[in-house]
SEKEBA-294744 format. One record per residue (C-alpha): residue number from 1; x, y, z negated. Coordinates in pm, whole numbers, plus 50000, padded with zeros to 5 digits. Last residue first. Layout:
<rs>
+-----+-------+-------+-------+
:   n :  east : north :    up :
+-----+-------+-------+-------+
: NUM :     X :     Y :     Z :
...
+-----+-------+-------+-------+
</rs>
This chain:
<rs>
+-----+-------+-------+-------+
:   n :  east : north :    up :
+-----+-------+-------+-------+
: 177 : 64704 : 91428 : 08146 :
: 176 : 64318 : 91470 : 08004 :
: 175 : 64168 : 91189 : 07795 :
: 174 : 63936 : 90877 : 07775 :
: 173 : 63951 : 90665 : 07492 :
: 172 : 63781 : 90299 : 07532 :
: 171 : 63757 : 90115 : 07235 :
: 170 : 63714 : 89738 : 07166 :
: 169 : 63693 : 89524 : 06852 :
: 168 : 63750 : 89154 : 06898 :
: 167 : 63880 : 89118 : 06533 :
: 166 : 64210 : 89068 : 06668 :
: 165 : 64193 : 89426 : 06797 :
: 164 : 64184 : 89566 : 07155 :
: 163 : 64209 : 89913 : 07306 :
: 162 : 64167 : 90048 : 07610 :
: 161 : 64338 : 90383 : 07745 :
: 160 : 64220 : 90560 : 08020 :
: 159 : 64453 : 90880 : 08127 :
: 158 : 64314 : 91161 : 08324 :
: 157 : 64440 : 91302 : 08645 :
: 156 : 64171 : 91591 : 08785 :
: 155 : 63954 : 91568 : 09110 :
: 154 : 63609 : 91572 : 08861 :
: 153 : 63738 : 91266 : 08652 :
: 152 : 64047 : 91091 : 08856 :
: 151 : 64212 : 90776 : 08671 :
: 150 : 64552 : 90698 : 08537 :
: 149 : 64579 : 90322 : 08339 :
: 148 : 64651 : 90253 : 07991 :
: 147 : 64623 : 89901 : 07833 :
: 146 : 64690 : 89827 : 07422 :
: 145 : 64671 : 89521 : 07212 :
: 144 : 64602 : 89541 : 06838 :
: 143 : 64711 : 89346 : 06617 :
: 142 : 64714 : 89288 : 06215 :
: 141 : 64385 : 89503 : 06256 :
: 140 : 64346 : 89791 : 05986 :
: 139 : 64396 : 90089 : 06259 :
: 138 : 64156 : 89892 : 06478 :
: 137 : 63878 : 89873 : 06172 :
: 136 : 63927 : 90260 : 06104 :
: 135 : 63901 : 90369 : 06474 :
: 134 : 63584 : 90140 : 06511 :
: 133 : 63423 : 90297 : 06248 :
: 132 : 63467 : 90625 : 06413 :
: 131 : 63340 : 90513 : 06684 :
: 130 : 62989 : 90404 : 06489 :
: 129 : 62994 : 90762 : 06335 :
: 128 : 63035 : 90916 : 06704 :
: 127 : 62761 : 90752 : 06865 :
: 126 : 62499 : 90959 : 06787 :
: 125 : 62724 : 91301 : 06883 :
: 124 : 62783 : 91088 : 07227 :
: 123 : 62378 : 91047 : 07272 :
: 122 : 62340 : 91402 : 07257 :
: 121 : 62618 : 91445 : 07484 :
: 120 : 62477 : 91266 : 07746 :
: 119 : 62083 : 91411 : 07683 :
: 118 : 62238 : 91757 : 07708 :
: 117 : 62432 : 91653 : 08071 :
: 116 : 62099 : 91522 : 08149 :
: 115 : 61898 : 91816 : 08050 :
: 114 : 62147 : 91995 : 08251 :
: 113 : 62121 : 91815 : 08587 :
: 112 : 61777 : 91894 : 08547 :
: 111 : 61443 : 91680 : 08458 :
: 110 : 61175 : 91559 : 08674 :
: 109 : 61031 : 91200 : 08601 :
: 108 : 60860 : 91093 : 08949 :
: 107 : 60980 : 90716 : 08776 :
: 106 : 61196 : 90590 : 09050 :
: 105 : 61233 : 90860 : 09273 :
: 104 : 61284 : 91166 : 09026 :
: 103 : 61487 : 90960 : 08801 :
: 102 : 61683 : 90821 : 09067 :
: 101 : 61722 : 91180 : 09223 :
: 100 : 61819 : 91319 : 08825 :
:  99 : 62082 : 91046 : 08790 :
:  98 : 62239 : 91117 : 09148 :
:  97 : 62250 : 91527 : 09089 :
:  96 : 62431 : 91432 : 08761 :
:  95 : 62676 : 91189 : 08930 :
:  94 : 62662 : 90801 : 08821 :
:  93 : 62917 : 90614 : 08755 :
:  92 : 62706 : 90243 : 08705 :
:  91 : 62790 : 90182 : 08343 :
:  90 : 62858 : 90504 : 08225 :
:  89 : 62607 : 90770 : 08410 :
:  88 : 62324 : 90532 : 08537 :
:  87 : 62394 : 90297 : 08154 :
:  86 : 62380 : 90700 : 07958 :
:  85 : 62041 : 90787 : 08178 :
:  84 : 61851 : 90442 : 08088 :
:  83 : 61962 : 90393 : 07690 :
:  82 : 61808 : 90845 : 07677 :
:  81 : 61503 : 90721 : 07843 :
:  80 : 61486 : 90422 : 07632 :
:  79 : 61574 : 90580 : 07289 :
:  78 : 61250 : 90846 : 07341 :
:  77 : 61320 : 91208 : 07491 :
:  76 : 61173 : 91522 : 07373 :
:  75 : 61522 : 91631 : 07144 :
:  74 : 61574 : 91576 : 06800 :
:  73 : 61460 : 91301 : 06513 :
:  72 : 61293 : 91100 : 06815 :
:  71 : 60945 : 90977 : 06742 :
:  70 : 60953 : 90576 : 06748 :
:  69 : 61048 : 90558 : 06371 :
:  68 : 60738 : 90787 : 06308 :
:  67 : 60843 : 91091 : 06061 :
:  66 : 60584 : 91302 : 05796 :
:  65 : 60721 : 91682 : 05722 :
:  64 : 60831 : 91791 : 05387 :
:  63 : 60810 : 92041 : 05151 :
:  62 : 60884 : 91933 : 04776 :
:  61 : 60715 : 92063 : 04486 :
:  60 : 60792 : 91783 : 04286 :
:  59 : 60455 : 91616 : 04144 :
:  58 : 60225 : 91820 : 04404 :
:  57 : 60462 : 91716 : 04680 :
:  56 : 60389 : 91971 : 04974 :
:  55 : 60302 : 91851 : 05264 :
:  54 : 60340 : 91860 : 05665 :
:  53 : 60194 : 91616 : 05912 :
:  52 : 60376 : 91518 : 06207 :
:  51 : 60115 : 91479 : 06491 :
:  50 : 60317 : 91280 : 06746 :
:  49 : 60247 : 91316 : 07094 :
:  48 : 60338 : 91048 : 07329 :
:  47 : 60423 : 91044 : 07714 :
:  46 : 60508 : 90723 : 07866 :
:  45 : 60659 : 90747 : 08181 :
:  44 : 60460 : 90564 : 08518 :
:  43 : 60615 : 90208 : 08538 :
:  42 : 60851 : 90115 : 08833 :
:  41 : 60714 : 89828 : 09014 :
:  40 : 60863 : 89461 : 08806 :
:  39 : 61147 : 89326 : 09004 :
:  38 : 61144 : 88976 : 09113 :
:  37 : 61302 : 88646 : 09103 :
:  36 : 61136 : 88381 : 09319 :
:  35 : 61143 : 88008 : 09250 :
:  34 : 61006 : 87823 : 09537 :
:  33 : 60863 : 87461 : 09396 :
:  32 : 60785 : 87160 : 09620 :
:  31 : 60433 : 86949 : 09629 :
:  30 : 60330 : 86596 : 09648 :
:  29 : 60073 : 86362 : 09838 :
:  28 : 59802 : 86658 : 09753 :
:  27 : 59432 : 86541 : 09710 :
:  26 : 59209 : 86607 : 09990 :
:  25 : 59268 : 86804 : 10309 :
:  24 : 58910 : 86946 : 10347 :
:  23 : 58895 : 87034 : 10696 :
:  22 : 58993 : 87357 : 10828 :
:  21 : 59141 : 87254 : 11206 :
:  20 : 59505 : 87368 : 11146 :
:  19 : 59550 : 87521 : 10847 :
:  18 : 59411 : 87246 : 10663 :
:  17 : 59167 : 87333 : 10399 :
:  16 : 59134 : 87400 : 10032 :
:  15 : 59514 : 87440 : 09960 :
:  14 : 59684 : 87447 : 09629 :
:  13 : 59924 : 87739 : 09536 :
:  12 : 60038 : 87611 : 09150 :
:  11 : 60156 : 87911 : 08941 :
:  10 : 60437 : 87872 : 08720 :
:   9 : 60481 : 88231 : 08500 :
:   8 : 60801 : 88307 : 08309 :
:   7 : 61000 : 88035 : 08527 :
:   6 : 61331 : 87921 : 08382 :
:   5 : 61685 : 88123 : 08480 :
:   4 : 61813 : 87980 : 08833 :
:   3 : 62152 : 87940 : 08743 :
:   2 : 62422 : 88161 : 09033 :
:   1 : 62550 : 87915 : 09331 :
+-----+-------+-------+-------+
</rs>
């Protein structure tokens, strides 16, 4: 049996009449709680517009636009859409076509099986300085244990290798036989 996790919202369901000849029932002798987990509806996208300002420093000279920490430094897409499509791809295994129906379905968010293979690697060329950290601190690590395994990507043998330092750090290297 899986934890229920604690209530966000408890409401009481009281009755103002009996059910079966629609008196007034009086006070309750007790009550019993049904805890049900739900699934909020799928939300309509967000679509912002950010009016970056331009200027010219009139101390320096330099040109420069304004930035918004929520506006995305390249690309349309905001961190959420681009967190949702890499977990459907990496986390669940999702196919392009797949990703773009659930998109589509979900959210009625259109985009092509080529904005999400641009949003995929856009995310990888983020990721790369933190994986490169990684590299450095498992080549420092007094151990570092190692699992390989063959796997199929697109009808082709690949090799999966996993690997796993003393400090707890983890990295996953996917390659061609």
């Amino acid at each position: 049996t899986r934890k229920m996790p604690e209530p966000d919202e408890v409401l009481p369901v009281p009755s103002d009449h009996c059910p079966e000849c629609g008196c007034d029932p009086g006070v309750p002798k007790g009550f019993e709680t049904v805890t049900v987990e739900e699934l909020p509806p799928p939300q309509k996208i967000k679509v912002t517009q950010y009016e970056l300002y331009t200027y010219e420093c009139p101390h320096c000279g330099l040109k420069f636009t304004s930035k918004h920490k929520d506006c995305p430094q390249k690309g349309i897409f905001g961190v959420n859409l681009l967190t949702q499509i890499t977990t459907l791809k990496y986390h669940l295994r999702g196919v392009l076509r797949k990703i773009q129906d659930y998109l589509k379905y979900v959210y009625d968010f259109d985009i092509s099986s080529t904005g999400i293979h641009d949003v995929l690697l856009r995310v990888g060329e983020a990721c790369k300085h933190e994986y490169r950290k990684i590299q450095q601190r498992l080549r420092m690590a007094n151990w570092v244990y190692e699992d390989e395994t063959g796997i199929r990507v697109n009808g082709e043998n690949w090799w999966l290798w996993v690997f796993r330092s003393d400090n707890d750090d983890v990295l996953v290297v996917i390659r061609d036989s």
